[in-house]
C-alpha positions as CSV (number, residue, x, y, z in Angstrom):
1,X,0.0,0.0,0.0
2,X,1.5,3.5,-0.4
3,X,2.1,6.2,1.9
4,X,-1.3,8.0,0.8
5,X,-3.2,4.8,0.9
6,X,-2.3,4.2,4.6
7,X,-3.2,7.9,5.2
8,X,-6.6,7.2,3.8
9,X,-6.8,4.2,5.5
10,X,-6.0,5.4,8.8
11,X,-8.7,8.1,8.6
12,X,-11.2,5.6,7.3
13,X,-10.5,3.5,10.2
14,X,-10.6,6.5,12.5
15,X,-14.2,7.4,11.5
16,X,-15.5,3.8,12.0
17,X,-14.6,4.1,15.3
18,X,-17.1,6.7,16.3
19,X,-19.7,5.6,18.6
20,X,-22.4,4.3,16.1
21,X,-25.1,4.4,18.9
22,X,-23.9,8.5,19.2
23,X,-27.5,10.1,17.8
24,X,-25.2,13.4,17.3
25,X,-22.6,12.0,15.3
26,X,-21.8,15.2,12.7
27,X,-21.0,13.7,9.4
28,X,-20.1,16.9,8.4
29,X,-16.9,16.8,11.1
30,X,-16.0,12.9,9.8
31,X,-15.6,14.6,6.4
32,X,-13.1,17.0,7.7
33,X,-10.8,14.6,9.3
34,X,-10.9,12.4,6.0
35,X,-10.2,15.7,3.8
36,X,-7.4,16.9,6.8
37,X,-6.1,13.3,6.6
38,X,-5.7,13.5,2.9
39,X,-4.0,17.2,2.6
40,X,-1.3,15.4,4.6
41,X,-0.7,13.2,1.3
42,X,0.8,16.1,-0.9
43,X,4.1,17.3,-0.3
44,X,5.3,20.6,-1.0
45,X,6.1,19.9,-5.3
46,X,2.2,19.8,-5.7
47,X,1.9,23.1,-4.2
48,X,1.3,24.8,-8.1
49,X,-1.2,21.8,-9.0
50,X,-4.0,23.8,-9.8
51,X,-2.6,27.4,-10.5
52,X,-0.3,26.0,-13.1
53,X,-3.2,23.4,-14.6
54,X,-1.0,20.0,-14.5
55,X,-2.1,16.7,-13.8
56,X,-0.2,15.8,-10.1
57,X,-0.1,13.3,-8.0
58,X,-2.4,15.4,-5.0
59,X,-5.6,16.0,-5.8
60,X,-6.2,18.6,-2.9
61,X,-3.4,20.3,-1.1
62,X,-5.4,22.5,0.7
63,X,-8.7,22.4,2.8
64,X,-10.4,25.7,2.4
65,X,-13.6,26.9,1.8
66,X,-12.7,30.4,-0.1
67,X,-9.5,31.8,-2.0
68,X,-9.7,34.3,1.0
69,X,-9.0,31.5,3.5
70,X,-6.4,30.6,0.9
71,X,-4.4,33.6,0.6
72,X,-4.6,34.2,4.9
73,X,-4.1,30.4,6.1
74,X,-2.0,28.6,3.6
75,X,-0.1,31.9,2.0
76,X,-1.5,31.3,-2.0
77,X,-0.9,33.6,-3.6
78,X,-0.7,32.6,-7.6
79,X,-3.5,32.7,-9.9
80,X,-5.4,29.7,-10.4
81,X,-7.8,26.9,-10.5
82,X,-7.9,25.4,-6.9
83,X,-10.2,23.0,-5.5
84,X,-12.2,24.5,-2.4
85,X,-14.4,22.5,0.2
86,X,-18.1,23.5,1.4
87,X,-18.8,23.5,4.7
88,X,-20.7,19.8,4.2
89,X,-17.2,18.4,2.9
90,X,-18.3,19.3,-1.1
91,X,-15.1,19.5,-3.0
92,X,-15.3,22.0,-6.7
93,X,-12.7,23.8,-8.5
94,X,-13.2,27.0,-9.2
95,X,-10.7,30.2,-10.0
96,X,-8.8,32.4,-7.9
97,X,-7.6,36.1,-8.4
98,X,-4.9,36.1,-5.7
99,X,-4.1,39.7,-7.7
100,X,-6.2,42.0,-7.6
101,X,-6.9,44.4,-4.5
102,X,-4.5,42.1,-2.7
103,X,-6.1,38.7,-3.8
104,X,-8.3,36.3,-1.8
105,X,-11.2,36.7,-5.2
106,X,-13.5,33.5,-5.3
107,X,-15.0,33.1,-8.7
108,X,-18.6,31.8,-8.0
109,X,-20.8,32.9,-10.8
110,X,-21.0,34.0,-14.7
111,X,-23.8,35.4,-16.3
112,X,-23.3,34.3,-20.1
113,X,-26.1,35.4,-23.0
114,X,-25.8,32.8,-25.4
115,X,-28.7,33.7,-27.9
116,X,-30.4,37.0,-26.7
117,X,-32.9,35.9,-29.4
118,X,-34.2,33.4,-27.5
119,X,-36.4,34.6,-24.9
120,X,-36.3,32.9,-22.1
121,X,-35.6,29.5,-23.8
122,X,-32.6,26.8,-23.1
123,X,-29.9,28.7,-21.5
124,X,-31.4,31.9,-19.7
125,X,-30.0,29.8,-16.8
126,X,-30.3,33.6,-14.7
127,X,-34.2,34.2,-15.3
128,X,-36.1,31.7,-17.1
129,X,-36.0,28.7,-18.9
130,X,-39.2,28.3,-19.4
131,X,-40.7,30.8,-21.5
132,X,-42.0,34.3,-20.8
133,X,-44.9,33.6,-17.8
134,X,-46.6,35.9,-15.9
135,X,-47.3,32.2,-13.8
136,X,-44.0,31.8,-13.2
137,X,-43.6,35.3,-11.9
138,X,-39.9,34.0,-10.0
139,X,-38.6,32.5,-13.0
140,X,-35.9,28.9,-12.6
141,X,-34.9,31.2,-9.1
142,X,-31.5,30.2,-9.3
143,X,-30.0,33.5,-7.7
144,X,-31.5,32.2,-4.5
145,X,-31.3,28.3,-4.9
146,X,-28.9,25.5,-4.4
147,X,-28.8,24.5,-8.0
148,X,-25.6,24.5,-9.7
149,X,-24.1,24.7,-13.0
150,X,-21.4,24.7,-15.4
151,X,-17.5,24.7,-15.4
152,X,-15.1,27.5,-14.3
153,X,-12.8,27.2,-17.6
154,X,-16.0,27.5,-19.3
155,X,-16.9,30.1,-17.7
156,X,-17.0,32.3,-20.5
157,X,-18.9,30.0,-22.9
158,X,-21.8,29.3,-21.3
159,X,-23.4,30.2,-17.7
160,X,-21.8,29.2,-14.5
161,X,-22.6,28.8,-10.5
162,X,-20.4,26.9,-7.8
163,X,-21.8,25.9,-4.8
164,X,-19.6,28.6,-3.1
165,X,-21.9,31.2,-4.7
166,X,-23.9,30.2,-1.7
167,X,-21.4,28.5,0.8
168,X,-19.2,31.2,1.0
169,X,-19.7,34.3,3.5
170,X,-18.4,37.4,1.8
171,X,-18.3,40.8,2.3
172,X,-17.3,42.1,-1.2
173,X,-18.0,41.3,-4.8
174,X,-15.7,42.0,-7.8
175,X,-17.2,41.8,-11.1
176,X,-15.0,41.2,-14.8
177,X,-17.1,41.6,-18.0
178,X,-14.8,39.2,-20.5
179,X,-15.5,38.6,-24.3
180,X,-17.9,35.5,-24.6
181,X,-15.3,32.6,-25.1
182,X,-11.9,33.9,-24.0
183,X,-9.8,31.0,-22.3
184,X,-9.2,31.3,-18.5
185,X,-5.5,32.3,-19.3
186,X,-6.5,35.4,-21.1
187,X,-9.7,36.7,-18.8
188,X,-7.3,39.4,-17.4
189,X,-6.1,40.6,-20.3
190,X,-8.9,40.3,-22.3
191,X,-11.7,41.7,-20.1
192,X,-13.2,45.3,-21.5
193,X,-14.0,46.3,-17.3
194,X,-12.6,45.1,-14.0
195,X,-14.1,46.7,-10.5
196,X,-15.2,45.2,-7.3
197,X,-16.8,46.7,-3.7
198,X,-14.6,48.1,-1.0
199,X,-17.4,48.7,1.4
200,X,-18.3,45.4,3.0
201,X,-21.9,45.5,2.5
202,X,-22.2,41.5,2.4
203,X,-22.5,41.4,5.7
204,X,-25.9,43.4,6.2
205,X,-27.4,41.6,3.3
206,X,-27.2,38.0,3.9
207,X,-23.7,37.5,3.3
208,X,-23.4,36.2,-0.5
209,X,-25.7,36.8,-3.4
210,X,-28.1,34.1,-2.1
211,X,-28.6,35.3,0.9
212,X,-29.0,38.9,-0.7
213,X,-32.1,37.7,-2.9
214,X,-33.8,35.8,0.2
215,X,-33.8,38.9,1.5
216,X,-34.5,41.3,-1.6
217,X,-37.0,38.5,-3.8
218,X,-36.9,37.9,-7.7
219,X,-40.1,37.9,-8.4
220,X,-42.4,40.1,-10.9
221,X,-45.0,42.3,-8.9
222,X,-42.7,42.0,-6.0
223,X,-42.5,45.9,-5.9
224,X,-42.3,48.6,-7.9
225,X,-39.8,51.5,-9.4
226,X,-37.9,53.2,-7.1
227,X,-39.2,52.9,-3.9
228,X,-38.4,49.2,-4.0
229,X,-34.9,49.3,-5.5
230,X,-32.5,47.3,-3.6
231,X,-28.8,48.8,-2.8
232,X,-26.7,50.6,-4.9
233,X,-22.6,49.4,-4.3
234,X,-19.9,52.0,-5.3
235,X,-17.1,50.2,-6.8
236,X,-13.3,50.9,-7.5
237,X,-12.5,50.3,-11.0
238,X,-9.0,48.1,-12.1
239,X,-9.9,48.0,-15.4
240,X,-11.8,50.8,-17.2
241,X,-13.9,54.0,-16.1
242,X,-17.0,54.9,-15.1
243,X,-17.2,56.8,-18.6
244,X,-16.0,53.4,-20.6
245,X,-18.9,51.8,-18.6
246,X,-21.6,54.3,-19.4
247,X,-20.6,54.3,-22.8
248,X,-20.9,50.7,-23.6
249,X,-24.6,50.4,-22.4
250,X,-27.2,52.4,-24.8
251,X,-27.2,55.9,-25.3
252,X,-30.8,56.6,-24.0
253,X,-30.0,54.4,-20.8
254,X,-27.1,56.9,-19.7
255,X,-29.5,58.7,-18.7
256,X,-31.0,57.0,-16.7
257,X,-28.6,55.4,-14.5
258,X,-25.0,56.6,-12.7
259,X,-21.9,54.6,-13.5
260,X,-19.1,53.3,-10.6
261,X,-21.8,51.1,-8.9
262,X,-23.0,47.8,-8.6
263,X,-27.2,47.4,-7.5
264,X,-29.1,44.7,-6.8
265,X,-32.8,43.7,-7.1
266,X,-34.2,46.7,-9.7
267,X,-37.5,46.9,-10.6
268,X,-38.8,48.5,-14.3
269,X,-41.5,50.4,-14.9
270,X,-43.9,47.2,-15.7
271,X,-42.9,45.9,-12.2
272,X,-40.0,43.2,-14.0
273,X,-37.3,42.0,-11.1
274,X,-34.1,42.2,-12.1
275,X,-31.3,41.1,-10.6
276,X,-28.3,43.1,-10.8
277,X,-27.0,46.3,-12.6
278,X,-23.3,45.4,-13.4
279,X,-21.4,49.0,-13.3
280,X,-24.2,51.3,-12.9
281,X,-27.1,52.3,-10.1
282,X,-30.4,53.2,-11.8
283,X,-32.3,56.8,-11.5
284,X,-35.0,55.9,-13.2
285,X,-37.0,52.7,-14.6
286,X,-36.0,51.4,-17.9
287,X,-33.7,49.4,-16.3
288,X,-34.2,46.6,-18.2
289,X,-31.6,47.9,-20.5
290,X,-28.7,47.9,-18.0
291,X,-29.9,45.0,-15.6
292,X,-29.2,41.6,-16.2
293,X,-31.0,38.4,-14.9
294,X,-33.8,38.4,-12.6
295,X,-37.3,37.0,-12.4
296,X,-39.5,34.9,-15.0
297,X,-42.0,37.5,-16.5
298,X,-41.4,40.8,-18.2
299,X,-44.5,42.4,-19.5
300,X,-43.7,45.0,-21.4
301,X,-43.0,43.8,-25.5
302,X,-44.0,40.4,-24.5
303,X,-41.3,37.8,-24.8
304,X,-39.0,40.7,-26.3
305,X,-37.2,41.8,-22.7
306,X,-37.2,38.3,-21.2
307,X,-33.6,36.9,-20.8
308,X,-30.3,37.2,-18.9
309,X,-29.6,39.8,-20.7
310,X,-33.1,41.4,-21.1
311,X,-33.6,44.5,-23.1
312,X,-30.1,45.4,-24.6
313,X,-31.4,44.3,-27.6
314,X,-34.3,46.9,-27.7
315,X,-33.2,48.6,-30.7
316,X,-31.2,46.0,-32.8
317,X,-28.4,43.4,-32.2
318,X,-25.1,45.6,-31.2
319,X,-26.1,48.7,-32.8
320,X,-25.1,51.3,-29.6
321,X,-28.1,53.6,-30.5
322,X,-31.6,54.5,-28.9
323,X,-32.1,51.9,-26.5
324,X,-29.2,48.7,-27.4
325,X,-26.3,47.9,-25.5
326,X,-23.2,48.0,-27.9
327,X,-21.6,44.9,-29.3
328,X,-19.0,44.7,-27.0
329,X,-21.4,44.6,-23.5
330,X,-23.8,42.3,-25.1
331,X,-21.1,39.7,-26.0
332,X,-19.5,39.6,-22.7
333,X,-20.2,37.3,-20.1
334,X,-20.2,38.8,-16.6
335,X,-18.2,37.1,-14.0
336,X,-18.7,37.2,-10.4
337,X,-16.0,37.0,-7.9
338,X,-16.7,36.9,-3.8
339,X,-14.0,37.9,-0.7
């Protein structure tokens, strides 16, 4: 047997030895000892596993829940793909900015549009699958459930959530919009904005994006524009301006939102949920063409607004006049990053 088998073993043999007539036996603790047992495997040459890509022969070097607790506890500090454990022992790989802001950035989410002609059809992962319904007002609710989907390298290609989009307790976001498609290798250098929160507001609103839209629901008729808007996030920009924001959503939206933020749960005028303004806060209530994702009905220009990427199609694919997002925003996924 090798040296990792007998580790393995050990543990295993550990765990059997808990008092099977114990009725508070935590599973969730036996897991940790197993994963704690198997870190001790790796030796220090598999440290670059997953920044670097390679196959190795330790699977997980580290037992951590974020990049954060990557960066503090084990000193990380390379960019990479890392595997990361849930608090109920789930093991996923996901990326990690150790860079920016001083590092410690767990990807957990991207919001890809992958036909905007579709209408809430196959792929509108981040409102609805299942058509334009004003019976299924909440849409596939996947900003608020346990559902996930998707592959980090993919990330880019098609849309993505982790299970620490809901495990992890942050305080900030950061935010990349990358052209649809770009390898993981090139995301930094390829991405047309880069910002992210500074303020800690995680905290007061349920700690994650989950726990954020428990709080502030997706769901059509759920309130109305603005008195029901939910918070607007200033951010700090590492890539881009608030005027290269501004200027790649549609002209007539400009003025109707402020760029340098992030909000949350915006309603339009015809009462549509949507879940988050990437780079802007709205002042008044087309929002629809600056807000991605939300709930499962849109009224207005029935099916024509329902999608991840909603209305930034309003007036013609790319075009940058009247009401359309340019080219460049509408073929960019959005990815979401936690600390």
């Amino acid at each position: 047997m090798t040296i990792q088998g007998w580790f393995v073993f050990a543990a295993a043999l550990l765990l059997t030895k808990a008092d099977s007539y114990d009725p508070i036996c935590n599973l969730r603790i036996q897991k940790s000892v197993l994963l704690e047992s198997v870190m001790g495997c790796c030796d220090d040459s598999a440290g670059d596993l997953f920044a670097n890509g390679k196959e190795g022969k330790c699977q997980q070097k580290y037992v951590a829940r974020s990049c954060k607790e990557l960066l503090e506890k084990y000193k990380v500090k390379k960019d990479g793909l890392y595997q990361l454990t849930t608090e109920d022992g789930e093991v996923y790989q996901t990326f990690c900015d150790m860079t920016t802001n001083g590092g410690g950035w767990t990807l957990v989410a991207s919001v890809h549009e992958n036909n905007v002609e579709g209408k809430c059809t196959n792929g509108d992962r981040w409102t609805s699958t299942q058509g334009n319904q004003q019976e299924y007002p909440a849409g596939d609710g996947n900003w608020v459930n346990l559902a996930t989907f998707g592959t980090a390298t993919g990330a880019t290609s098609d849309d993505y959530k982790n299970p620490g989009y809901f495990d992890i307790s942050a305080e900030d976001i950061a935010v990349w919009h990358v052209p649809n498609n770009t390898p993981l290798n090139k995301w930094r250098s390829d991405a047309i904005l880069q910002y992210h929160t500074e303020t800690q507001f995680f905290p007061k609103y349920g700690n994650n994006l989950q726990g954020l839209f428990k709080k502030l629901p997706l769901v059509w008729n759920g309130g109305s524009c603005p008195e029901n808007n939910g918070p607007a996030i200033p951010v700090v920009y590492d890539f881009g301006s608030a005027e290269t924001t501004a200027n790649l959503y549609s002209p007539n939206g400009r003025n109707e939102f402020t760029a340098g933020y992030v909000q949350f749960r915006v309603f339009n005028t015809e009462k549509a949920a949507l879940a988050m303004c990437s780079g802007v806060k709205v002042t008044k209530c087309n929002s629809e063409h600056h807000c991605i994702g939300g709930g499962g009905f849109f009224p207005e220009g029935n099916p024509k607004q329902c999608g991840d990427f909603t209305g930034f199609t309003w007036n013609g694919y790319g075009t940058g006049r009247d009401w359309s997002a340019t080219k460049n925003m509408l073929e960019s996924a959005v990815i979401i990053f936690y600390r």
